[in-house]
C-alpha positions as CSV (number, residue, x, y, z in Angstrom):
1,X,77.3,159.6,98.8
2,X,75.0,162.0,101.2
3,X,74.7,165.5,99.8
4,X,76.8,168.1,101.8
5,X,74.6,170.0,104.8
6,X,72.8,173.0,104.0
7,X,73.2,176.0,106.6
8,X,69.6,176.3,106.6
9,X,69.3,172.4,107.8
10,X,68.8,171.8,111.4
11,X,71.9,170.6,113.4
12,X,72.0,169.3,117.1
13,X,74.3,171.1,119.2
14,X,74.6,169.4,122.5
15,X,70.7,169.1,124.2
16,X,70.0,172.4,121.9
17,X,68.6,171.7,117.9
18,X,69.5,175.1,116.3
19,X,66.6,174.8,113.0
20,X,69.4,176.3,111.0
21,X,73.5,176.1,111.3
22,X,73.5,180.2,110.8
23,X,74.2,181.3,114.2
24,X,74.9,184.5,116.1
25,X,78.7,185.4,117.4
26,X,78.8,187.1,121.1
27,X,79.4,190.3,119.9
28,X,80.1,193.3,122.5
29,X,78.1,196.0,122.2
30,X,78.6,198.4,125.1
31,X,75.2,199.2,125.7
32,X,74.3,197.8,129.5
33,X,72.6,199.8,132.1
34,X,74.3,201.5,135.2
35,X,75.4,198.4,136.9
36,X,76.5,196.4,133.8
37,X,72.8,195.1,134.0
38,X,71.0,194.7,130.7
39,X,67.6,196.3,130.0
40,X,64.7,196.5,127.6
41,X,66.8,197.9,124.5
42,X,69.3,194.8,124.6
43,X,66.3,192.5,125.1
44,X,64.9,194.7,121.6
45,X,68.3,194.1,120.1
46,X,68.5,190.6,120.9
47,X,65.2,189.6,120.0
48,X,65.0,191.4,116.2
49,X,67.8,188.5,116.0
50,X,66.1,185.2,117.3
51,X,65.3,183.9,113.9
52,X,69.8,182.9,114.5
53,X,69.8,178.9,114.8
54,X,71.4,180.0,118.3
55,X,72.6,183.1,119.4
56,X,75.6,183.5,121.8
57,X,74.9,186.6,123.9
58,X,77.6,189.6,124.1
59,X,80.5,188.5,126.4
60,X,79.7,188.9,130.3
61,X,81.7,189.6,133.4
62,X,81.7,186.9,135.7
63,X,83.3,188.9,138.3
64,X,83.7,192.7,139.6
65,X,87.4,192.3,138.9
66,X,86.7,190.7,135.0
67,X,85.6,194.3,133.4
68,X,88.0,196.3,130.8
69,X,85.6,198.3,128.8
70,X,83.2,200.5,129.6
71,X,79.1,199.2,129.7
72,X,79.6,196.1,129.2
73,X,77.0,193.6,131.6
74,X,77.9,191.5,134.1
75,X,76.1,188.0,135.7
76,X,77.0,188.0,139.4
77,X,74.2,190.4,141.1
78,X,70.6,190.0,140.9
79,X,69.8,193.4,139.2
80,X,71.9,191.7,136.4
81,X,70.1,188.6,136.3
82,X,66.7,190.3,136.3
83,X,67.9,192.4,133.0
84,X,69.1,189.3,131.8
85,X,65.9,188.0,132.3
86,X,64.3,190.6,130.2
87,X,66.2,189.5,127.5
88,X,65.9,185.6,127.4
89,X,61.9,186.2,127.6
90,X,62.1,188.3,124.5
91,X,64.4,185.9,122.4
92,X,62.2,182.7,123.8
93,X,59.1,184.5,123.2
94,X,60.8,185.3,119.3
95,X,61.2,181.6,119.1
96,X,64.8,182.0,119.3
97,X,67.2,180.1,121.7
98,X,70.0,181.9,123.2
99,X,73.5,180.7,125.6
100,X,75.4,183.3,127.8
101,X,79.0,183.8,127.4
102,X,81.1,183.4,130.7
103,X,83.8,186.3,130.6
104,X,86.6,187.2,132.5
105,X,88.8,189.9,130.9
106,X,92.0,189.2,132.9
107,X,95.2,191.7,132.3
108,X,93.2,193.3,129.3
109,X,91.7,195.8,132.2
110,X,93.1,199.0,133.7
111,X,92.9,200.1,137.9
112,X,89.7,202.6,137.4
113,X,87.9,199.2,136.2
114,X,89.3,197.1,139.2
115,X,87.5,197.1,142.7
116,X,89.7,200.0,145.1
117,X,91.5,200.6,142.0
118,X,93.5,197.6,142.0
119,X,95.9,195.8,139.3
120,X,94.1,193.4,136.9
121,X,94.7,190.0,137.2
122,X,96.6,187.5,135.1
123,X,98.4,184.2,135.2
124,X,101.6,186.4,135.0
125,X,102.6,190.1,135.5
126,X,103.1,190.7,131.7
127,X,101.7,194.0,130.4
128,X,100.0,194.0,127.1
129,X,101.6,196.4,124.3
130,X,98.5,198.9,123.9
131,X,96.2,201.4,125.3
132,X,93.1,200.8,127.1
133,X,89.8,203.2,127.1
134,X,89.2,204.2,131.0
135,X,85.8,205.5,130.0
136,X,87.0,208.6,129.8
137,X,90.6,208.7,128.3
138,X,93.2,206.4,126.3
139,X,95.6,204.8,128.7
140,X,98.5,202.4,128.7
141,X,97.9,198.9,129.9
142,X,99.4,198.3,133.4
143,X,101.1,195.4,134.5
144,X,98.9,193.1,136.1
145,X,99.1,191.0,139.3
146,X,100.2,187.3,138.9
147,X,97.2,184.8,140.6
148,X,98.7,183.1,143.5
149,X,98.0,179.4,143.3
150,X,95.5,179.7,146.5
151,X,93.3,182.1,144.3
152,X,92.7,179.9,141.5
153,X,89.8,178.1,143.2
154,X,88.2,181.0,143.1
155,X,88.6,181.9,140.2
156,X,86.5,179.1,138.7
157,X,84.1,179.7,142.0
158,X,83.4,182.7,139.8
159,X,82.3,181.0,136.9
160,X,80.4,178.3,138.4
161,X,78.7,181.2,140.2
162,X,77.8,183.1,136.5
163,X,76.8,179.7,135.0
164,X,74.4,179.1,138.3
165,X,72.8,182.7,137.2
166,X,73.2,182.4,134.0
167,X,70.5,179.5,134.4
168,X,68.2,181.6,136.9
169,X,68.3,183.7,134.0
170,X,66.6,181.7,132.2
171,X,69.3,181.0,129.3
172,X,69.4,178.0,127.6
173,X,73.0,177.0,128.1
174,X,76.8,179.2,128.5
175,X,79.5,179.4,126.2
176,X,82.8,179.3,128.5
177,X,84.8,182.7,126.3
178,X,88.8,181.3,126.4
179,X,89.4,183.3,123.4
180,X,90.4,186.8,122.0
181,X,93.3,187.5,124.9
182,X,91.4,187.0,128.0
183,X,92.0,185.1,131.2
184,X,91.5,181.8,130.4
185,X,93.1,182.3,126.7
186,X,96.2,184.0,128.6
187,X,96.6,180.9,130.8
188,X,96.5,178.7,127.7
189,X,99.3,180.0,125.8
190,X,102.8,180.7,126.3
191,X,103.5,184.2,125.7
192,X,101.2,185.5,128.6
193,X,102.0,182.0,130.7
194,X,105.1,182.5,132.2
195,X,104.2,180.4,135.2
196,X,106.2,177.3,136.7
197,X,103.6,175.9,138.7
198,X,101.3,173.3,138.3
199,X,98.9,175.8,135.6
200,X,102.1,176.9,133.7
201,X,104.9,175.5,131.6
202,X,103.6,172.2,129.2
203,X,100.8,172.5,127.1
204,X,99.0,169.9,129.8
205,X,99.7,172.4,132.8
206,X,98.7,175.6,131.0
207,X,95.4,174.2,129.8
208,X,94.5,173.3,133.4
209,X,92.2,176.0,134.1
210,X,90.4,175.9,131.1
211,X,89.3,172.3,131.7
212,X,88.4,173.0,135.3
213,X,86.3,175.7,134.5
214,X,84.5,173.9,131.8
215,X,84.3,170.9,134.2
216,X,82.9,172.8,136.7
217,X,80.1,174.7,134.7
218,X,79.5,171.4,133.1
219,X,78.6,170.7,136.4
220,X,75.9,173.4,136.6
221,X,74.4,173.0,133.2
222,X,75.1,169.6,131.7
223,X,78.2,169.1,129.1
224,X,75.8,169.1,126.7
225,X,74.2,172.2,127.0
226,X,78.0,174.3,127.3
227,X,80.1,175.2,124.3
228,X,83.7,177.1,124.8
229,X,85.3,179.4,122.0
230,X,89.0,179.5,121.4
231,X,90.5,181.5,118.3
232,X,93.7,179.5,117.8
233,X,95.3,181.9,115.2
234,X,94.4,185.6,116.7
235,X,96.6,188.0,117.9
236,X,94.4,190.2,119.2
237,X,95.2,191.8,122.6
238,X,99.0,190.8,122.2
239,X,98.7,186.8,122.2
240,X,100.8,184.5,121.0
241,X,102.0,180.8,121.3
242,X,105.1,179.4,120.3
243,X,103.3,176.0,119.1
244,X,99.2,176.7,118.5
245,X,98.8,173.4,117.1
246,X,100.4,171.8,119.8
247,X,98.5,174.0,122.5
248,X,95.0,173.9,121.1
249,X,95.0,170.3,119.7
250,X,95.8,169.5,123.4
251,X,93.0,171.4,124.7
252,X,90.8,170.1,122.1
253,X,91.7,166.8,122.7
254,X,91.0,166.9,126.6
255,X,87.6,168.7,126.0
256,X,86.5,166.0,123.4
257,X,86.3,163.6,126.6
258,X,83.4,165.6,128.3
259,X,81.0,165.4,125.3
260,X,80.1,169.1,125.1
261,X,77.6,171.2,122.7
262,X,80.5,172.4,120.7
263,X,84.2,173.9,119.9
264,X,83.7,177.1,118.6
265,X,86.8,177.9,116.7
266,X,87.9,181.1,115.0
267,X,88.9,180.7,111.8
268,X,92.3,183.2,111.1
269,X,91.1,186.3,109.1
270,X,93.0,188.9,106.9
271,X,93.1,191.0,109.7
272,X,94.7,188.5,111.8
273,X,97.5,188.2,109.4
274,X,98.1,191.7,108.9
275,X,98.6,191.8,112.8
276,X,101.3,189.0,112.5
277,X,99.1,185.6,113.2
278,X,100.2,182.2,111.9
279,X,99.1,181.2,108.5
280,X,97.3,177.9,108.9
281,X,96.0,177.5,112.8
282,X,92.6,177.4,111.4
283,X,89.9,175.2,112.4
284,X,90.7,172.5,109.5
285,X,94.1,171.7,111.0
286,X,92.1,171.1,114.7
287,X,89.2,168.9,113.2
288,X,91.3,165.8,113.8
289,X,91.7,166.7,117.5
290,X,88.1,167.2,118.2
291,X,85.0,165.0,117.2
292,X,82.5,166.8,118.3
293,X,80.6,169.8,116.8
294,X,82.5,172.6,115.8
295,X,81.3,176.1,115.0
296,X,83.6,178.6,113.2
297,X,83.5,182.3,112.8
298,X,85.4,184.9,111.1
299,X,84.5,187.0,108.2
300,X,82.7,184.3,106.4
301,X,79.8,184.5,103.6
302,X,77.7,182.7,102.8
303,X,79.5,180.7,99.9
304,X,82.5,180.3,102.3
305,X,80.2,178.9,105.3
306,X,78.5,176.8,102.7
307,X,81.9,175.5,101.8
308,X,83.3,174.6,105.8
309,X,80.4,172.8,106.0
310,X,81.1,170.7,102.8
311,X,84.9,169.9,103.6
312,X,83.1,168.6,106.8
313,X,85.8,171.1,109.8
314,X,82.5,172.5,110.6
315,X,78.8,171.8,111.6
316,X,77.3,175.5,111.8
317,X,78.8,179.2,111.1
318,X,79.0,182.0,113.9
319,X,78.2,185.4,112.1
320,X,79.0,188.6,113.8
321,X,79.2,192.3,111.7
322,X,76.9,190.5,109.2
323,X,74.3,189.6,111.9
324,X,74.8,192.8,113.7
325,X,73.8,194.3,110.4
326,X,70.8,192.3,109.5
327,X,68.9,191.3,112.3
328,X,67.1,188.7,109.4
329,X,70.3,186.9,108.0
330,X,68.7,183.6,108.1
331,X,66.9,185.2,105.8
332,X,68.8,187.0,103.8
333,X,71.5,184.3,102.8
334,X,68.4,181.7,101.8
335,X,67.0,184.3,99.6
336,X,70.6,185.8,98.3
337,X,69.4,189.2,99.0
338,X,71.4,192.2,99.4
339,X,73.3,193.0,102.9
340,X,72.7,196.5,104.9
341,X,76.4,197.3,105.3
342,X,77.8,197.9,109.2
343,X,78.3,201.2,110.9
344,X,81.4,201.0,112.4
345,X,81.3,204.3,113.9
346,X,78.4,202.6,115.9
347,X,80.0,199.6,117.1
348,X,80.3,200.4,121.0
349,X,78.8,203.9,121.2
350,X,75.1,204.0,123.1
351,X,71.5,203.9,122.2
352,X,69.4,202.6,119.8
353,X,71.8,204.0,116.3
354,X,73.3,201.0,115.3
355,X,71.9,198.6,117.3
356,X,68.2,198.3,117.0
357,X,67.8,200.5,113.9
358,X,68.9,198.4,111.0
359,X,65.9,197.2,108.6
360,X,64.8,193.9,107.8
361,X,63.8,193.3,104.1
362,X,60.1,193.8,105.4
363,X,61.0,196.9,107.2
């Protein structure tokens, strides 16, 4: 019988070998530059971190209208992709390899984030329960505008023009974000797809434009150098599906045809349940639905990664508040040293506090 893999083993993920399965979760950080364009204390940030057997960047607008917090970067103008740019160098010069999350925020937006003040867009006009931060007050959501059919080519126009960028860029690959409550998550499920066209109603029609998307940035990268994130259980920005299992094995199922880097898969955390998530619609239960590589994040250690890995429902482990933390975790976990513990109170403020400050065991 082989022996269970190590996290600090090499895997292949698509056309990318990670030399550890310890990787870094897109985190947002709300640091970007006037213009949502990255600069030279992200690329700091990100490179302190390239020792990550891949690191998925901070999720990124796609789109003028796909913004709902405040300096967050973008990948649809030059200035961005030259602050991109920065970045990628530093993490390649680091050693480290590095994908691009695709983001499109959808209804979790607010009219001062919108072009002319508009209404965010969603696959239907159902407000989220919450408030939003305008950037410079608390705000309830708004009820969003439905996407005519006629618009959803353009929609995935958009990301096929981020994942052409994203590649001038000079990233080694995209992760497609259809998790956490945004567009392409609120398509998937049923309680923010109240649609009765051809991308609402079954399981098949509501997963539409996740696979066109992917398709179509598969097109612009390779399959094999694109992964896409789903989190199944979450509830976070008001989701919900009356059948997960039934909607993201489906998905899954579908995606497992194009051969891509990876699923990454949330994992349903203590928090998710104290917020009302399903017990269960974990990564384990959608193994059998999807052969490929998986990667699974959520609140895990080192013992519990080590553990996925063994039971064989995942072939790396996306860390996020840990990695934030220690910019060495690699590191850290081989040597079973001691954590720095995240400031919270620093998670999406500005400058350097918090982001570029925490010490490595040499420093």
């Amino acid at each position: 019988m082989s022996s269970a893999p190590s996290l600090f083993e090499p895997v292949q993920l698509g056309a990318i070998l990670a030399p550890n399965r310890i990787l870094m979760a897109p985190l947002t950080r709300c640091r970007a530059y006037p213009g949502n364009v990255p600069g030279p204390l992200n690329a700091e940030y990100y490179r302190q971190r390239a020792s990550a057997g891949l690191i998925v960047s901070e999720a990124t607008s796609v789109s003028p209208r796909g913004f709902g917090y405040p300096n967050t970067p973008g990948i649809f103008t030059a200035e961005q992709v030259a602050g991109w740019k920065l970045v990628t160098d530093a993490v390649h010069a680091a050693g480290g390899r590095m994908l691009l999350q695709l983001w499109h925020v959808g209804r979790i937006s607010h009219p001062s984030y919108q072009p002319n003040g508009e209404a965010p867009v969603a696959p239907s006009a159902i407000a989220p329960h919450g408030k939003i931060f305008t950037g410079t007050e608390m705000a309830d959501y708004t009820v969003p505008r439905a996407l005519g059919i006629g618009e959803i080519p353009g929609i995935i126009a958009e990301y096929v023009h981020g994942a052409r960028l994203a590649k001038e860029a000079g990233f080694d690959g995209v992760e497609v974000h259809n998790a956490n409550g945004y567009l392409l998550d609120q398509f998937l499920r049923d309680g923010t797809n109240q649609r009765t066209d051809a991308y609402g109603g079954s399981a098949k029609n509501r997963a539409r434009l996740t696979l066109e998307v992917t398709e179509a940035v598969a097109g612009v990268w390779g399959a094999e150098r694109v992964g896409i994130r789903f989190s199944p259980g979450g509830v976070f920005n008001d989701m919900r599906d009356s059948n997960p299992l039934e909607t993201f094995g489906h998905v899954l199922r579908e995606l497992d045809r194009m051969n891509l880097a990876y699923a990454h898969v949330t994992r349903v955390t203590a928090q998710d349940l104290a917020h009302g998530a399903k017990d269960g619609v974990n990564p384990r239960e959608l193994r059998p639905s999807y052969r490929g590589r998986i990667v699974s994040a959520g609140g895990f250690t080192r013992e519990s990664a080590e553990r996925a890995l063994a039971e064989g429902w995942a072939d790396a482990i996306a860390f996020g508040t840990s990695f934030l933390a220690n910019p060495d975790l690699p590191e850290r976990l081989r040597r079973n040293a001691p954590l720095n513990v995240a400031d919270s109170a620093t998670f999406y403020a500005s400058g350097p506090k918090g982001y570029t400050d925490y010490p490595t065991m040499a420093g």
